[in-house]
N, C-alpha and C positions, 0 to 999 in steps of 0.2 A: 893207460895201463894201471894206474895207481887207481882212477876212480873203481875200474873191473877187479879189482882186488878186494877194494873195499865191497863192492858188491859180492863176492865170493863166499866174504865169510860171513856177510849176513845171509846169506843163502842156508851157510851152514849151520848155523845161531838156528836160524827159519826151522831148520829139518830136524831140530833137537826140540822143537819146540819151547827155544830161548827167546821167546820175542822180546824181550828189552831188551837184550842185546842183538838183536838183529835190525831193532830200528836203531840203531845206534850206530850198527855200517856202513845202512842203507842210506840217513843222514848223510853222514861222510862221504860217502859215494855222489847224494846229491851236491853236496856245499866241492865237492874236486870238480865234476861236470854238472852243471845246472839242467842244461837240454836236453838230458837222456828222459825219453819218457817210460821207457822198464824201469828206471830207478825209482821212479815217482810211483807208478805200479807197483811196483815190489814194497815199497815203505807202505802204502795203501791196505795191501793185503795183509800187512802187520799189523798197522792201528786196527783193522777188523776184528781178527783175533784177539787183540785187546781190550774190545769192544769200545774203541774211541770212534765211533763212526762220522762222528763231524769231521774231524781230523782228516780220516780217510776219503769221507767224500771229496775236501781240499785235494788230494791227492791226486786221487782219479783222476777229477777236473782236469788236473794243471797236465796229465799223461797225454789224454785226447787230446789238450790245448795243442801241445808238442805233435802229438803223431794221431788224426782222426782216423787214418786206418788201424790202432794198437784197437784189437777186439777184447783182449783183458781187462785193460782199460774200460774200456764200454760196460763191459759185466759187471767190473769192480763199482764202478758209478752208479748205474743200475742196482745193485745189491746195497752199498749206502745209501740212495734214497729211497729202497723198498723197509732199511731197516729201522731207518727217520721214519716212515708212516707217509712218505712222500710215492705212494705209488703212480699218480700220473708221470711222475717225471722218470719214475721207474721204468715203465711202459715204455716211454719214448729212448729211454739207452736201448733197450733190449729189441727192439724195434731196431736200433742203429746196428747191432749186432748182427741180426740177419741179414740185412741189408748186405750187410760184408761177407757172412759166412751162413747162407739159409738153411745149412744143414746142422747150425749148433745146437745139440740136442739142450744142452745147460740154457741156453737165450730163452727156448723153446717154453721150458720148465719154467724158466723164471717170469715169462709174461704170463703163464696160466697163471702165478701164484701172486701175481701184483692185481691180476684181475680180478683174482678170490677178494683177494681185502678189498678193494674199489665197493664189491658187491655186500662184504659187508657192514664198510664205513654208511653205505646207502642203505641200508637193514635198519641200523642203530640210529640213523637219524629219524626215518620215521618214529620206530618205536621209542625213544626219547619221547618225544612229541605227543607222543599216544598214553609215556606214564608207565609204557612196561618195561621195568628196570630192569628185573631179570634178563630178558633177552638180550638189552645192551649189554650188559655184562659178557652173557655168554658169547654175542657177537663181538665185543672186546678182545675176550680171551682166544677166540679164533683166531681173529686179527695179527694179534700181539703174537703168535707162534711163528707169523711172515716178518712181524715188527719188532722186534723185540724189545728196539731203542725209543720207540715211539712213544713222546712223556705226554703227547694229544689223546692219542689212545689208550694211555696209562689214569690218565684226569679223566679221563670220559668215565671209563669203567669205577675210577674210584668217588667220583661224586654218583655214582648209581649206587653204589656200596653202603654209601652215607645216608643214604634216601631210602636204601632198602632197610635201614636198621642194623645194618653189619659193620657198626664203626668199627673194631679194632682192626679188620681189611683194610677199611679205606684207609687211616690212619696208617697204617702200615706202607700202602703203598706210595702216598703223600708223601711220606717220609723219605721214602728211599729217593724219591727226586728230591728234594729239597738236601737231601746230604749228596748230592750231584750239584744243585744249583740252588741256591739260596734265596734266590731272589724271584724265582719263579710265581711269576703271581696266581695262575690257577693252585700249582698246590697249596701256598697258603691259606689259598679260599674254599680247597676240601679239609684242610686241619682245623679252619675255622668252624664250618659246617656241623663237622662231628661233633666240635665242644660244644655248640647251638644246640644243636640236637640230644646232646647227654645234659642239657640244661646247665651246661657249663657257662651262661652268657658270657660272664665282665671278660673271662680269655678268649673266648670265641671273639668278639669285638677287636680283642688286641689285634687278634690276625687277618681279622675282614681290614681293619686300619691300614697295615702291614700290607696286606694287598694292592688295597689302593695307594697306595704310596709308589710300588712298584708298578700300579698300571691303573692310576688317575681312571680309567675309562672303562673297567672292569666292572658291567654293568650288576652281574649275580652276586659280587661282591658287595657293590654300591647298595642292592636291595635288602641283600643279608643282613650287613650293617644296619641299614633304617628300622626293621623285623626287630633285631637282634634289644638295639636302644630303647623305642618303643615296650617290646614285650617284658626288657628289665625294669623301666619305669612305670608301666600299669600296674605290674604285679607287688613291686613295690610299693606304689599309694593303697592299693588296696591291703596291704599285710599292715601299713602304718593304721587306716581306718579300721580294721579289722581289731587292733589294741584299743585303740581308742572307744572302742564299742557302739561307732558307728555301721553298723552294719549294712543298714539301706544302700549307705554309700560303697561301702566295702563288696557288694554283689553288683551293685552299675561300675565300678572299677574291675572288676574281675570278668565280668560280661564282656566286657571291651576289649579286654587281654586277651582274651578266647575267639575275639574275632580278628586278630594280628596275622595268626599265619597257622590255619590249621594243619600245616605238615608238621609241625613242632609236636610229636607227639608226647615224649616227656616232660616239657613243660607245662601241655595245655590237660595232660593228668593228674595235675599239681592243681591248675587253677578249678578243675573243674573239681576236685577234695575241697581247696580253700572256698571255695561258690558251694557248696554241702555241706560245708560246717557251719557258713553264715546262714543258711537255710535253716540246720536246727536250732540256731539260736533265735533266729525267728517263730520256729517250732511251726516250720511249712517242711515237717517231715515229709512226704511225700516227695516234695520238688528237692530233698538234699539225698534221697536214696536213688532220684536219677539221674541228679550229679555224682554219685561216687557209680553209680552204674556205669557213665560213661568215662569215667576215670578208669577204672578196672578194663572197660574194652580196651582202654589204651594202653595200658600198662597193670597185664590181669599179674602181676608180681610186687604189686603196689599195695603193703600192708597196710601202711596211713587209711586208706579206702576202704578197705576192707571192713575195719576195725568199727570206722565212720558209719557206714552204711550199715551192721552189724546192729549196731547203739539205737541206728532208726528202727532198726525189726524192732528191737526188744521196747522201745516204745510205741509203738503201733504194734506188739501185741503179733506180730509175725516171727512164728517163734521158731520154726522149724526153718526159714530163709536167716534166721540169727544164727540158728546151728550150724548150717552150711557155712555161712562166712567166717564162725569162729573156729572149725573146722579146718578150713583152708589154712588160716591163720595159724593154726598151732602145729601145721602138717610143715608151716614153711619157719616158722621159728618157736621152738618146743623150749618157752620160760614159762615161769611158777605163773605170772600174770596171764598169759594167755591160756595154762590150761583153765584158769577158776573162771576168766570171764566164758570158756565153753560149758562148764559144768554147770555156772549158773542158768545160763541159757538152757542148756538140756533138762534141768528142773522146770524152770517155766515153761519147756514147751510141755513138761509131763505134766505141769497141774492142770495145765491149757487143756490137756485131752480129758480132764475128769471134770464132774459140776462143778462149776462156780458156785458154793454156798453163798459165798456173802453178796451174787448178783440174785441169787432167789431167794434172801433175807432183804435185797436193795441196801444194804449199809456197805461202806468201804470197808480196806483192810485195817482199819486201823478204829476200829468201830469199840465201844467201850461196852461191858458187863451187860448196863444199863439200858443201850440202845439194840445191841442184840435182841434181848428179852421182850421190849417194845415191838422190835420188826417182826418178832416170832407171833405177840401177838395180832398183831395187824394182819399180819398175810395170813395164821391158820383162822381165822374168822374168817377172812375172805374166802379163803376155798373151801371152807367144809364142807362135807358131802351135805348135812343137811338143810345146808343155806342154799342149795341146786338143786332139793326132792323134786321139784317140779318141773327141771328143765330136759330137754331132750337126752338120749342115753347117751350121745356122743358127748356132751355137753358134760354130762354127769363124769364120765371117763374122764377126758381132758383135765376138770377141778379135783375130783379125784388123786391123780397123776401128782397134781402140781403143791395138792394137799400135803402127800407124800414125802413130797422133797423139802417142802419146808421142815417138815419133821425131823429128816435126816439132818438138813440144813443147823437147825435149831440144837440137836444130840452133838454133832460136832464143836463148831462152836462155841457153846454154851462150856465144855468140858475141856481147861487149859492144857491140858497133854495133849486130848484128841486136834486139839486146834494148833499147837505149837507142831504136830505130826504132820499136821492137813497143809501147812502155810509154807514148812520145809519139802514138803511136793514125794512125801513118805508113803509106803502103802496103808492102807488103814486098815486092811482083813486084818494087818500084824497085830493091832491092839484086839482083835477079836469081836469087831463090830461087823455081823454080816448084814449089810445092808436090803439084802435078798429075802430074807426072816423078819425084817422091821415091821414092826406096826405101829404107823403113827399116833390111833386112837390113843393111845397106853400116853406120849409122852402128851396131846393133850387134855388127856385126864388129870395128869399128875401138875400139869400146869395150871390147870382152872380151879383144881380141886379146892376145897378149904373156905374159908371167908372170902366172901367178895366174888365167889367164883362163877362161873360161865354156863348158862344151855341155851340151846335153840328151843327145845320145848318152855322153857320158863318166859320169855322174850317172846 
């Protein structure tokens, strides 16, 4: 009578929806009669609600143990190992159910939905295997609507989370088991993941460590860990060579890092910047702009890269792929530095599109009074029209043409404003030179004229 009392008002605890205090009756009910198996039932369906499902399945158990005909019991058990992620054994209460009562519609329900998950646990295993994350996930998420306690199904979907690049999910859901169970060794092997993968190493390590302490035999751990060591040590010796100004060595160190583990996407965008910077200082532009190339597919949010491959346009003279990348650059962080190094670029790409004088005088930018004057006379000798009377008319065009530009060439140049205008990437119509009206003859008249001076007729 005492144990039924006690039972009573955890019923009524139950119906107010008090369940700590209802398992707290229904205890007491068990600790007065041990062998009631509704008591143990009833305590059961309250750890559910509370979502202690281990607990509860203990419960179950020990009902049926007491009374194999109690069909609550049965469902109760069945519904804690459907909620663990345990659907075979799920299957087999509900199966027990029938057995008793073939008309339970609830039994009925609950084997179609142990049999969904079974079909989806089989979904995500191949698709793991195959690389398609998402779908695990999604088949996860199905899952976990039958499972909800299920921390295998929880790990699964959050090391897909990790792998898909959605750390703060995985992280998240990592979390919430490990403030359940601390010791869990998959989740600390997804919180380690994510710091690996956010290029977090020396902490990622802490926790793969962590892991295997908790489970010695935790192979993805074990691997992650070896990855992990490795990838911090290559990249290290090569940032150490890379000071040292060994470079040769600094790119066969880096090369190596990059063949560690190419799921490491943030890290291996770093090595492959640090491997294009040793590039340009080899001044093998080319091979350091398809290193920051494939740094940017990695991580197209990677300014360093950017910045890098930028620096190669504008020395190789690619001036409008300079533009774009400083472009992006100043689109993702708008400082005084990033606007000038766009504006400069946007200048050299404009002189880029007008003649190069000082390549049709052959002297550099930085060519003196005296060598100008030389180049002007060397090249307008060479094309004048009358050093070609006798060659073909297309011939004659062509030297003509080229006549021409050294003149213009020679006018610019030769005149410190027109040339300080021309070098700043300025329009030149502004000074009032219309190059369209030019006549070369005039400035090599004015240049031969005098003593000393030049004809084809005298020669």
């Amino acid at each position: 009578r005492e144990a039924e009392a006690f039972k009573e008002q955890g019923n009524a605890y139950y119906a107010k929806k008090d369940y700590n205090e209802a398992f707290n009756y229904y205890t007491k009910a068990i600790d007065t009669c041990p062998n009631n198996a509704s008591y143990y039932g009833n305590r059961a369906a309250t750890l559910m609600m509370l979502g202690r499902f281990r607990e509860a399945l203990e419960d179950a158990q020990q009902s049926v143990r007491l009374d194999d005909s109690f069909v609550r019991g049965h469902l109760r058990e069945g519904k804690c190992h459907l909620s663990l992620g345990n659907a075979m054994a799920a299957s087999r209460c509900f199966q027990r159910v029938l057995e008793l009562d073939h008309k339970n519609t609830q039994a009925q329900q609950e084997l179609k939905n142990a049999t969904t998950v079974l079909e989806y646990e089989k979904i995500a295993e191949v698709d793991f295997e195959k690389r398609d994350f998402r779908k695990v996930v999604f088949c996860m998420d199905r899952a976990l609507e039958f499972a909800p306690a299920c921390h295998r199904f929880k790990i699964l979907k959050a090391e897909c989370l990790a792998l898909l690049g959605r750390y703060p999910e995985a992280q998240s859901v990592a979390s919430d088991i490990l403030r359940m169970d601390s010791t869990n060794a998959d989740a600390l092997y997804v919180r380690g993941l994510c710091l690996y993968y956010e290029d977090c190493i020396e902490k990622a390590v802490q926790f793969f460590v962590q892991a295997l302490r908790m489970a010695p035999d935790h192979e993805k751990a074990c691997l992650a860990c070896r990855n992990a060591k490795a990838l911090k040590a290559k990249k290290e010796d090569g940032n150490k060579a890379f000071k040292k100004g060994n470079y040769k060595l600094a790119y066969e160190l880096y090369t190596e890092a990059l063949g560690i583990d190419p799921n490491n996407i943030k890290t291996n965008a770093k090595l492959y910047c640090n491997r294009g910077t040793v590039n340009s200082k080899l001044r093998k532009l080319e091979e350091a702009i398809d290193d920051c190339t494939n740094a940017v597919k990695l991580d197209d949010t990677y300014i360093k890269a950017y910045l890098r491959r930028a620096q190669c346009y504008m020395d190789t003279e690619q001036y409008e792929d300079a533009v774009r990348d400083y472009e992006k650059v100043y689109q993702t962080e708008k400082t005084k530095e990033h606007k000038q190094l766009l504006k400069n670029a946007q200048v050299e790409l404009k002189k880029s599109k007008r003649k190069d004088y000082y390549k049709i005088l052959g002297v550099n930018k930085n060519a003196s009074e005296d060598e100008i004057k030389k180049a002007y006379r060397k090249r307008a000798l060479m094309h004048h029209p009358d050093r070609h009377s006798g060659a073909s008319a297309e011939v004659q065009k062509e030297e003509e043409k080229k006549f021409k530009e050294v003149g213009e060439a020679f006018t610019i140049l030769s005149d410190p404003k027109k040339k300080a205008r021309y070098d700043s990437g300025q329009d030149l119509e502004e000074d009032g030179l219309n190059m369209g009206e030019f006549d070369p003859n005039n400035i090599f008249k004015a240049f031969f004229s005098g003593p000393g001076g030049f004809s084809f007729e005298g020669r």
